[in-house]
C-alpha positions in Angstrom: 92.0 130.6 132.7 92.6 131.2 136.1 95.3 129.6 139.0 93.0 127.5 141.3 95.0 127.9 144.8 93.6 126.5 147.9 92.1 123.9 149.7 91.6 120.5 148.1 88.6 119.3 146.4 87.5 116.1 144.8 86.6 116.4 141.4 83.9 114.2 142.1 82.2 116.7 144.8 82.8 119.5 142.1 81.0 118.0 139.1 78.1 116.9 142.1 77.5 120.3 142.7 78.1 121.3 139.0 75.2 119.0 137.9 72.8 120.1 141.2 73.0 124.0 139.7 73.5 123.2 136.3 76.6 125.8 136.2 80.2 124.5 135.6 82.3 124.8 138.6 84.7 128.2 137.7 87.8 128.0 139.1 88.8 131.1 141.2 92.8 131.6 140.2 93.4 134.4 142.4 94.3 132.7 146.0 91.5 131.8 147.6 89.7 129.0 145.8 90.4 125.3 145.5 93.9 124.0 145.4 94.7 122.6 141.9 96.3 119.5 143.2 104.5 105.4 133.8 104.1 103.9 131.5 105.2 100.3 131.1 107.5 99.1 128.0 108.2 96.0 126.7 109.0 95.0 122.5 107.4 92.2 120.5 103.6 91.6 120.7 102.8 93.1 123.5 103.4 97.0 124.6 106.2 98.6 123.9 108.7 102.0 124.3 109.8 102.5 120.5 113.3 104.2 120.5 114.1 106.5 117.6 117.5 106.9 116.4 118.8 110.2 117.9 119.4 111.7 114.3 115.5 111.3 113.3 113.3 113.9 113.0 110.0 114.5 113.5 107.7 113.4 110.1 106.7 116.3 107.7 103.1 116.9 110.0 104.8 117.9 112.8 108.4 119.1 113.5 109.2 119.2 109.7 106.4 121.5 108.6 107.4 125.1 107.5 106.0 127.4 110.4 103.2 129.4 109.2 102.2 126.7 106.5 98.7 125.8 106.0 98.9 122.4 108.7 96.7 119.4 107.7 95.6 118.0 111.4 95.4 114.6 111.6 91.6 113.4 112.8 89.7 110.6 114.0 88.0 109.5 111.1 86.1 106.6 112.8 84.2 109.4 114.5 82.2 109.8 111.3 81.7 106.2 110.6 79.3 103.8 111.2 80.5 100.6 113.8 78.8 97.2 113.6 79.6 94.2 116.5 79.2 90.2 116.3 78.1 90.6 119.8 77.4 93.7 122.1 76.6 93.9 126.0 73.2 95.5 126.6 74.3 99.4 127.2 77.5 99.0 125.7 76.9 99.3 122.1 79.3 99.1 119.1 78.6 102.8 118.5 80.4 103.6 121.7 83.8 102.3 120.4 83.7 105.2 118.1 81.7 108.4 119.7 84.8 110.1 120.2 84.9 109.7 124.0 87.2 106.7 125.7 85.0 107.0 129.0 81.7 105.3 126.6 82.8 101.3 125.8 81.7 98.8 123.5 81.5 96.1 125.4 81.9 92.1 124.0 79.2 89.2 124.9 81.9 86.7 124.5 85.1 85.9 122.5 86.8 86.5 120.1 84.4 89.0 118.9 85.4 91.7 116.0 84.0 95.1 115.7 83.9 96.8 112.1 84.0 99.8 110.6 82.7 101.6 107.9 84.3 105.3 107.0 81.6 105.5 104.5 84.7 106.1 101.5 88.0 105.4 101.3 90.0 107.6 103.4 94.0 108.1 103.7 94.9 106.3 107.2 98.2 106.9 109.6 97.8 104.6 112.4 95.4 103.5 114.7 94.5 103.8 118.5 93.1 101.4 120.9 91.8 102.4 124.6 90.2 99.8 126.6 87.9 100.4 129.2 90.3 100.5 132.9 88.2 97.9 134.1 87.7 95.5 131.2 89.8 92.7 131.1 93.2 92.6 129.4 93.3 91.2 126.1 94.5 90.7 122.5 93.4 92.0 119.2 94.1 91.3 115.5 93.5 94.9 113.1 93.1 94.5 109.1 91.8 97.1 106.8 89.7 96.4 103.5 88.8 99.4 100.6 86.3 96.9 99.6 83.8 94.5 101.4 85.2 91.4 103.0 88.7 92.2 101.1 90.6 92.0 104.3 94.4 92.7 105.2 95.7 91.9 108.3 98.0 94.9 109.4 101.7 93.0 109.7 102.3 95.6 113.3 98.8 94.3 114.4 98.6 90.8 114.3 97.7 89.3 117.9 99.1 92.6 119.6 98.9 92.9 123.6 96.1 95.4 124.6 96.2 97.2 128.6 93.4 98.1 129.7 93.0 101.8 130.6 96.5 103.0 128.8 95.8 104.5 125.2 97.7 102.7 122.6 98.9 103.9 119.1 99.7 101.1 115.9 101.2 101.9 113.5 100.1 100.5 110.4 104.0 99.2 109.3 107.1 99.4 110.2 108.8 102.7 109.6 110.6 104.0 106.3 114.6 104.4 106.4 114.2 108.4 107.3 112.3 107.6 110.1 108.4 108.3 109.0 105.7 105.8 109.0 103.3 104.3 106.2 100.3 105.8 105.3 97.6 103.4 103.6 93.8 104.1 102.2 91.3 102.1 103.2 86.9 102.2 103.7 86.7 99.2 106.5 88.5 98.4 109.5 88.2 95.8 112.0 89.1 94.8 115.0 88.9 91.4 116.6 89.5 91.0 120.3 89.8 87.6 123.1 90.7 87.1 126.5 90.8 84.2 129.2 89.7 86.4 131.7 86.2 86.6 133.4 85.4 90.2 132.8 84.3 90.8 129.3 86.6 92.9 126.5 85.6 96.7 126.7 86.8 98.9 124.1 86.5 102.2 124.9 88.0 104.0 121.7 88.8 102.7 118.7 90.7 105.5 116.2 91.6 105.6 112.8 93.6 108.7 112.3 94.2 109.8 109.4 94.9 113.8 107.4 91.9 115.7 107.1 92.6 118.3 104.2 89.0 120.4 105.1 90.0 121.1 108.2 93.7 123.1 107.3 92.2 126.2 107.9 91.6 125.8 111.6 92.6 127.7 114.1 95.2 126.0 116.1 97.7 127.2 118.1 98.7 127.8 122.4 98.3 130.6 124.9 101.6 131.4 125.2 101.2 134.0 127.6 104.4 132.8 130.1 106.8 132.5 127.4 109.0 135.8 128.1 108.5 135.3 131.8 109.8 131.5 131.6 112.6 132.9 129.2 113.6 135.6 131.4 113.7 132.9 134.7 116.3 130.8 132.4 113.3 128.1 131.5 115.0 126.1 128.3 112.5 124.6 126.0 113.9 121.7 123.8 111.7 119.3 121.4 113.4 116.1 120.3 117.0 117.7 121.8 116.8 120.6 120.1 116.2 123.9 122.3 113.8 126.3 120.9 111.2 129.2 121.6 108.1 128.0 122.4 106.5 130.2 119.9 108.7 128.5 117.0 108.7 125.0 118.9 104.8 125.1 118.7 104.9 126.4 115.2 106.7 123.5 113.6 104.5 121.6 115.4 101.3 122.4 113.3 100.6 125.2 115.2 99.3 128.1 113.1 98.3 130.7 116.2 99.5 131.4 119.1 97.4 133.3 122.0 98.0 135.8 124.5 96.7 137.8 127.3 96.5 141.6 128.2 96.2 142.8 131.5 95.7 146.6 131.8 98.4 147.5 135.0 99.6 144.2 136.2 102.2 143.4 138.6 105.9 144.0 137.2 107.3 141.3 134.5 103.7 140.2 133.9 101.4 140.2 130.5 101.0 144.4 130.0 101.1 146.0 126.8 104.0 146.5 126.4 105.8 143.1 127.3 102.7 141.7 124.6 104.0 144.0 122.0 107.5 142.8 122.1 106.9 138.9 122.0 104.3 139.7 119.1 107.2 140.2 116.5 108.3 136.4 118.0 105.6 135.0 117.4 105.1 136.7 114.1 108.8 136.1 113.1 107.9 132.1 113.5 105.0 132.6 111.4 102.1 132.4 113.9 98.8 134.6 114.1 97.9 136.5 117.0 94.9 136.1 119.3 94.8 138.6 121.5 92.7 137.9 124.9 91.7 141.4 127.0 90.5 140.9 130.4 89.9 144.6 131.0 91.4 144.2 134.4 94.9 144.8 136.1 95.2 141.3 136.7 93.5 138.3 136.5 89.7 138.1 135.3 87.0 135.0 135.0 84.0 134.3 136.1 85.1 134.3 139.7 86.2 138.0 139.3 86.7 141.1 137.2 88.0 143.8 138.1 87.7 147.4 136.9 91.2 148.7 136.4 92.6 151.1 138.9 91.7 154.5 137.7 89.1 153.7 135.3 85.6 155.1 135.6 83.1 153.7 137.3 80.0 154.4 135.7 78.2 152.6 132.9 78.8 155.8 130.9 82.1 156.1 131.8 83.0 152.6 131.4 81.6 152.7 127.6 84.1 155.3 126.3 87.3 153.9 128.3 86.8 150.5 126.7 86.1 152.1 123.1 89.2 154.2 123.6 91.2 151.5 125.2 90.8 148.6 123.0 91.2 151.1 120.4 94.5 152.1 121.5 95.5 148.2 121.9 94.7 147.2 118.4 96.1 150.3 117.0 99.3 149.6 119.1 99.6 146.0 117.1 98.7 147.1 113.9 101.6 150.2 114.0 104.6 148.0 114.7 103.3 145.3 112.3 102.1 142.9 113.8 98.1 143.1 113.8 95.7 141.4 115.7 94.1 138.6 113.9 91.1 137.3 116.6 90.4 139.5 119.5 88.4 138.3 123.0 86.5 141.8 124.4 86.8 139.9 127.8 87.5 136.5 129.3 85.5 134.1 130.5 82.8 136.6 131.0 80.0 133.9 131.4 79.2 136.5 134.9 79.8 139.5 133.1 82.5 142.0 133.2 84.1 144.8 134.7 82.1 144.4 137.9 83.2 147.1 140.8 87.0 148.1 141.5 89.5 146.3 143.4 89.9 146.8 147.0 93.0 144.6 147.4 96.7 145.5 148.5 98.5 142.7 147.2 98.8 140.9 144.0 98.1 137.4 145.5 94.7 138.1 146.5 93.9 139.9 143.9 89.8 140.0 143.3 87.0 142.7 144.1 82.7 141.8 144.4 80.1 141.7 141.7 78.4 141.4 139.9 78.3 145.4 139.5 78.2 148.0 136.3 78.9 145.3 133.6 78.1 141.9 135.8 75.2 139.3 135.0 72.7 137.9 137.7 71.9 134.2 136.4 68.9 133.5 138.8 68.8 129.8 137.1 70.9 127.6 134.5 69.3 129.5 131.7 68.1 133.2 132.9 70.0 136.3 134.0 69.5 139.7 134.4 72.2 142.7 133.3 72.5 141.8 129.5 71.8 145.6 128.7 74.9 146.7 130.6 77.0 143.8 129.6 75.7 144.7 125.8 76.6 148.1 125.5 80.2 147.8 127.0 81.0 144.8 124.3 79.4 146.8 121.6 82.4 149.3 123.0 84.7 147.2 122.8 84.2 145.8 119.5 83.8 149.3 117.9 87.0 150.2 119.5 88.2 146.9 117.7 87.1 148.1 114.6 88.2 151.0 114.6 92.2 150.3 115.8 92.6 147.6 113.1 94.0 148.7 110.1 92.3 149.1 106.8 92.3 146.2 104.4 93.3 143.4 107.9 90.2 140.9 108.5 90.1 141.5 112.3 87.6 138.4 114.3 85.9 139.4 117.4 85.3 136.2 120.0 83.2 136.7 122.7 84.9 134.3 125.3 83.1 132.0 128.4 83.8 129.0 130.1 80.6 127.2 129.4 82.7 124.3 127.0 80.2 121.7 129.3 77.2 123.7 129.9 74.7 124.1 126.4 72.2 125.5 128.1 73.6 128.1 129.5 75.7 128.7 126.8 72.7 128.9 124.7 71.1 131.3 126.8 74.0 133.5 126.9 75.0 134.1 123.3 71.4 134.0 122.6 70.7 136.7 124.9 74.0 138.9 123.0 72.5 138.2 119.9 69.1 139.6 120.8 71.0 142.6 122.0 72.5 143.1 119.0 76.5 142.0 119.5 78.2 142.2 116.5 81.2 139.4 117.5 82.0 136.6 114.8 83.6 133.5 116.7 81.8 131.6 119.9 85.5 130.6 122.2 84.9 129.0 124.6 86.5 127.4 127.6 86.9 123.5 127.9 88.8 121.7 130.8 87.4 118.6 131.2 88.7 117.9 135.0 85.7 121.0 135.4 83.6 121.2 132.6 82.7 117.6 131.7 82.9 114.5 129.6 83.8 114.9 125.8 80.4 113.5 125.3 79.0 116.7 126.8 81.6 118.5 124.7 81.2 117.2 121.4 76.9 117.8 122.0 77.7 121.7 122.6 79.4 122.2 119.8 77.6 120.9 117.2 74.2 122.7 119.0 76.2 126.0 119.1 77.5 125.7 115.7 73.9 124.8 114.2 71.9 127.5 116.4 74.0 130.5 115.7 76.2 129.6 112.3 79.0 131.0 114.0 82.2 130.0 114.3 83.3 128.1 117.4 86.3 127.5 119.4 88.0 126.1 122.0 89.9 128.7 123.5 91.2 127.6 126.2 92.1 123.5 127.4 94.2 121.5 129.2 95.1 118.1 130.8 97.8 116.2 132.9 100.6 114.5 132.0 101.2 112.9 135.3 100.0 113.7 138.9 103.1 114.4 140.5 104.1 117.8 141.3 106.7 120.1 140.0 107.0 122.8 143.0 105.6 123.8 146.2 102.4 125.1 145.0 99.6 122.3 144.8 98.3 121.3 141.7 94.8 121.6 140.0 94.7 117.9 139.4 96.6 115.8 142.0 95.0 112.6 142.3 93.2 109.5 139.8 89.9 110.3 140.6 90.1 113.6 139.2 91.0 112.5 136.1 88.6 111.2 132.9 88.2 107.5 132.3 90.3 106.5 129.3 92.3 108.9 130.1 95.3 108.5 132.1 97.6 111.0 133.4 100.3 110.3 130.9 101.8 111.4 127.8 100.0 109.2 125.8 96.5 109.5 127.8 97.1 113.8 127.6 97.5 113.4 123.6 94.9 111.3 123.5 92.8 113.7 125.0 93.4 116.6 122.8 93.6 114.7 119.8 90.0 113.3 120.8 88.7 116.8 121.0 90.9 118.1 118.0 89.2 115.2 116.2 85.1 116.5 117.9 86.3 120.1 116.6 87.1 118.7 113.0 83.3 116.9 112.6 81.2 119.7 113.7 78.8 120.5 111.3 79.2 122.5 108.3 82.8 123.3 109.4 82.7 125.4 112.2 84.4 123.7 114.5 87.2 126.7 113.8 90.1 125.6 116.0 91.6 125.1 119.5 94.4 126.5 121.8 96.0 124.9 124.5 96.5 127.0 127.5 99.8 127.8 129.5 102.1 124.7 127.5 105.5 126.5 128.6 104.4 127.5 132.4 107.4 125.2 134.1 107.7 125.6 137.7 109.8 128.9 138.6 107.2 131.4 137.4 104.7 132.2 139.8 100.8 132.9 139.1 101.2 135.7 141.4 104.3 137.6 142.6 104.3 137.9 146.8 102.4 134.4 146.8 102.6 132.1 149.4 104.1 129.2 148.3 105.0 130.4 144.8 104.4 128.5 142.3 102.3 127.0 139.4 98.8 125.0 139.6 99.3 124.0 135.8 102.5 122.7 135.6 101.7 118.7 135.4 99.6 120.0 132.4 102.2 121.7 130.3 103.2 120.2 127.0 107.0 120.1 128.1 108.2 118.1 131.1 109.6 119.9 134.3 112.8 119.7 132.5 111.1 122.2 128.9 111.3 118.6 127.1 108.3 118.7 124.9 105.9 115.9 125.4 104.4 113.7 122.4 100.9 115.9 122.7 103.6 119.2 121.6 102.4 117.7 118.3 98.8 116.9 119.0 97.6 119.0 115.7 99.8 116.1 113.9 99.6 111.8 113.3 99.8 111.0 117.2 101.0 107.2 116.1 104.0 109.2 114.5 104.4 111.9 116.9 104.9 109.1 119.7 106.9 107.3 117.8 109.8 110.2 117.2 109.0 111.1 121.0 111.2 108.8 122.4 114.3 109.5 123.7 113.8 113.1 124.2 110.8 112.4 126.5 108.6 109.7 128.1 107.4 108.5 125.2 103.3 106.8 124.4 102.6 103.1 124.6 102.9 101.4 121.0 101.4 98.4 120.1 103.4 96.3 117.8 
């Protein structure tokens, strides 16, 4: 990922022009590209903050979970399921309450009218969540479960509870246990029933049942935690429920398994360089985490906007070829020697245009970039055709062999190739279709997924489960992110600064970001086969007083309204998005704004 600085743009006119090329709008991070720009409470029936006792910790899925351990993720099982409606508006069908995507609603024909669901078998439930659509009306809503037909059971928390339209909501099935955690219960069939007196009709636009999905423990889950001994060394303090912590060991009792980070061949002083990599690897190791390890063979930052042959590397195709062997050799060796191996490697990021186009002719760090596409660069000349696949071919085949050949014997070492194409199937098709025919070895598809850019979770979920079938690889998310709220933590203007930006059913909020990611943690979970293979959120710990760039005017960070820790280092309820998000909100409060709870 790459700081968007600049002039403002709608995310409107972006995702316009995006859908006129058929190419994802790439976010240029180096200076000169666009600038990257409450929750009510109430207790009783309607919504609600839910306190939890300062002395209460998080339940065994998140906080309390040995880092390291194998981590269950909780999923949206209704995603599987099959939904049936007494009524349905023409185009707004009951299927659309449980596609995964909040922006898609089922709409009701009149009232009260009950949706139903069937998981297809008895599944182990946590809690529930409800998004209406922000324009249907507001409205109330009864929730029972059944493990057999018509043997219906009115959940005690969800009997006539208050329902705002646009704000995710999470129920939990009953009230919580002395030591703080909430009741699980198994059950086939859920329904909801909703009414209103108002004259717009009741839109549902998600309708969750979360619940542990035991398949899925082997994902890759984790955070690019890139910033941490930047953050650390400006005097950032990271808490989660009041207790400061590391990010690396916050994360990992959390769920988190992995943590990422990048390497930047001669960066600017205090930034992510070998060396600085090497010593927050033990860390991250020490809390029990796995390393991915993203390269952008560049001094500084490299996507599809730029990238940059280092300073004093060759030039040539030739020359190029053995430097990267040698390089990544050297980097993986490096790892491997002081214990801590590599466990997934990127050769490159976001190379969707190539890489290692033509050297930089810059002075400073703050407008860093150089032209291309050059030695290693692609031409697309449509959505789905580009020339320079040869050239981008042999220099991955480098890199991998260098890969290879640095890892040490006995150490199962995946190679991702990495692009920002999380909305874009064709081209994504086209590209690793094109490395395949040139004979890449790699193992894992990563790819980039911010939806403000890329597209609706619809789009997402589509990719994925084409990727996964075409090429029976792997796939990942590499890279996402979304807001927490629209405000602004420093000089610097954000990437998202304003509603229309932002997804429907999916407010800039705590609850709305962890709704977000648990919606494509939940996508990731039900690709086919199982290889949906994990995700990493990127940048959670960049709080304002680190700067993308040192020497830039203002300093500052683009991404820091889509952290997982408040300008403060609180953590935020979606610091546990791998976990039940009805529990995780639940323990959130006081430490930090907390979800809306239905009750």
């Amino acid at each position: 990922m790459r700081p968007t600085i600049g002039a403002r743009q709608a995310a409107a006119s972006a995702v316009s022009a995006a859908s006129d090329t058929g190419d994802p709008p790439s976010r240029d991070r180096h200076g000169r590209g666009r600038r990257r720009g409450a929750i009510l409470a109430g207790f009783s029936l309607c919504l609600l903050f839910v306190a939890a006792p300062a002395a209460q910790a998080r339940p065994a899925t998140a906080a309390g979970a040995q880092p390291g351990a194998s981590h269950v993720p909780t999923v949206n099982w209704a995603l599987t399921g099959q939904a049936t409606a007494t009524t349905s508006q023409s185009g707004n069908p009951a299927a659309n309450a449980i596609d995964g995507n909040a922006a898609t609603s089922w709409c009701t024909d009149s009232w009260p009218d009950t949706l139903t669901v069937d998981l297809g078998q008895v599944r182990s439930l946590d809690g529930i969540g409800i998004t209406l659509d922000s324009a249907s009306s507001s409205a109330n809503a009864t929730i029972s479960l059944a493990t057999e037909p018509g043997d219906w059971h009115t959940l005690p928390t969800a009997r006539d509870i208050a329902l705002d339209a646009g704000n995710p909501m999470y129920v939990p099935l009953g009230p919580s246990a002395g030591n703080g955690t909430l009741p699980r219960m198994s059950a086939r069939y859920a329904r909801i029933e909703v009414w209103d007196s108002g004259a717009t009709p009741v839109c549902v636009g998600e309708f969750r049942l979360f619940g542990p999905d035991p398949a899925a423990a082997g994902m890759m889950l984790g955070s690019d935690l890139s910033f941490t001994p930047q953050e650390l060394g400006a005097g950032a303090v990271f808490t989660d429920n009041g207790v400061p912590g590391n990010p690396a060991n916050i994360t990992a009792r959390n769920g988190a398994g992995w943590a990422r980070l990048r390497l930047w061949v001669s960066p600017p002083a205090g930034y992510s360089d070998l060396a600085s990599d090497l010593a927050f690897a033990k860390t991250m190791k020490a809390a029990g985490l796995k390393l991915y390890l993203d390269i952008h063979y560049s001094d500084f930052w490299a996507d599809p906007g730029k990238q940059c042959i280092p300073a004093g590397w060759p030039t040539t195709l030739s020359g190029l070829t053995a430097k990267v062997q040698s390089y990544t050799q050297g980097v993986i060796a490096a790892f491997a020697a002081q214990g801590t191996p590599v466990d997934m490697v990127s050769i490159g990021n976001e190379i969707t245009n190539g890489m290692l186009w033509s050297e930089s002719q810059e002075t400073n760090w703050s407008s860093f970039g150089c032209t291309g596409p050059g030695v290693g660069g692609l031409t697309w000349t449509s959505n789905t055709t580009a020339t320079g696949w040869g050239n981008l071919a042999t220099l991955l085949k480098a890199g991998i062999a260098g890969a290879r050949a640095g890892d040490r014997p006995g150490h199962k070492l995946l190679i991702a190739i990495h692009t920002d194409l999380g909305g874009n199937n064709a081209r994504a098709q086209a590209f690793y279709s094109n490395l395949e025919a040139q004979g890449v070895p790699f193992d894992v598809i990563a790819l980039s997924y911010y939806p403000i850019f890329q597209g609706s979770l619809a789009g997402l979920r589509s990719n994925l489960d084409e990727l996964a079938t075409r090429f029976r690889k792997p796939v990942v998310i590499a890279e996402t992110e979304y807001s927490w709220t629209l405000a602004n933590g420093d000089a610097l203007g954000n990437s998202t600064w304003e509603a229309s930006q932002l997804i429907d059913g999916y407010p800039a909020s705590p609850g709305g970001q962890l709704s977000m990611l648990s919606d494509e943690l939940s996508i990731l979970a039900a690709v086919p086969d199982g290889l949906g293979a994990g995700m990493f959120y990127w940048a959670p710990e960049w709080l304002p007083g680190v700067s993308w760039a040192p020497g830039a005017t203002p300093p500052g960070t683009p991404d820091d309204n889509e952290t997982l820790f408040n300008f403060q280092g609180q953590a935020l309820p979606a610091i546990g998005m791998y976990g039940d998000p009805v529990q995780v909100c639940v323990h959130s409060n006081p430490y930090s704004a907390p979800c809306v709870i239905g009750s």
